[in-house]
C-alpha positions as CSV (number, residue, x, y, z in Angstrom):
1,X,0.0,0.0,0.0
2,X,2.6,2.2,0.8
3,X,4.4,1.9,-2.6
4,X,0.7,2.9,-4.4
5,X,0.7,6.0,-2.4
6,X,4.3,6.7,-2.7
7,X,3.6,6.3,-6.7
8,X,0.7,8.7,-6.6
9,X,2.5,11.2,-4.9
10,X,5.2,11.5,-7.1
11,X,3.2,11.9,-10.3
12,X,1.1,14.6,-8.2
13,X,4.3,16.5,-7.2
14,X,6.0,16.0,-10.5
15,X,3.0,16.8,-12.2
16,X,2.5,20.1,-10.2
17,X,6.6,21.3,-10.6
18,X,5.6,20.8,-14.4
19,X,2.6,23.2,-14.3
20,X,4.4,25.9,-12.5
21,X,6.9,25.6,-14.2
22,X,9.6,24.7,-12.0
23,X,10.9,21.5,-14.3
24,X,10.1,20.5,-17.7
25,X,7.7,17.9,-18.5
26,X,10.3,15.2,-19.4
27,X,11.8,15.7,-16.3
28,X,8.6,15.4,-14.9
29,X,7.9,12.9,-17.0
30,X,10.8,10.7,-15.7
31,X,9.8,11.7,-12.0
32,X,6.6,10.1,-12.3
33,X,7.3,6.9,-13.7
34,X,11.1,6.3,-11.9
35,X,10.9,3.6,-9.2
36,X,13.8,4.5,-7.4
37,X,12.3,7.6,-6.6
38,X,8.9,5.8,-5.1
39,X,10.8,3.6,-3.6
40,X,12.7,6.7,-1.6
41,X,9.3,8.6,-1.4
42,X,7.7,5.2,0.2
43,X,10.7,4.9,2.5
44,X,10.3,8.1,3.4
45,X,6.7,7.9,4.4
46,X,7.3,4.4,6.9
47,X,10.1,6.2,8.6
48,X,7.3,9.6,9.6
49,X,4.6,7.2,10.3
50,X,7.3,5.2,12.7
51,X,8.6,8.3,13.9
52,X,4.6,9.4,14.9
53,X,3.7,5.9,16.4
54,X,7.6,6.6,18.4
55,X,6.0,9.7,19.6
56,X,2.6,9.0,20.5
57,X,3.7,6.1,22.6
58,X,6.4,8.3,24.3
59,X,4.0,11.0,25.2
60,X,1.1,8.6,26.0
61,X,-1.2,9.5,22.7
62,X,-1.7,6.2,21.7
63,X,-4.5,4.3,23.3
């Protein structure tokens, strides 16, 4: 699941650099479709929602 959403945001972000502007649209192009890039993305995302779950059991959040 993670690598879907990893996927989707890097076609949104790539896809949103394009329309500003900021890159053009084969970079963009190439940004959206490169593995190794949802793979970091995706890698990304476990450690944060780790990182949260480390938190909210050090503070006492989590039920």
């Amino acid at each position: 699941m993670m690598a879907v959403l990893a996927r989707i945001l890097a076609r949104y972000v790539s896809g949103a650099l394009v329309a500003y502007g900021v890159i053009d649209p084969g970079l963009g192009r190439e940004m959206a479709l490169d593995p190794d890039l949802a793979l970091m993305i995706g890698t990304t995302l476990g450690g944060l929602a780790e990182a949260g779950y480390a938190l909210a059991v050090r503070f006492g959040w989590q039920r």
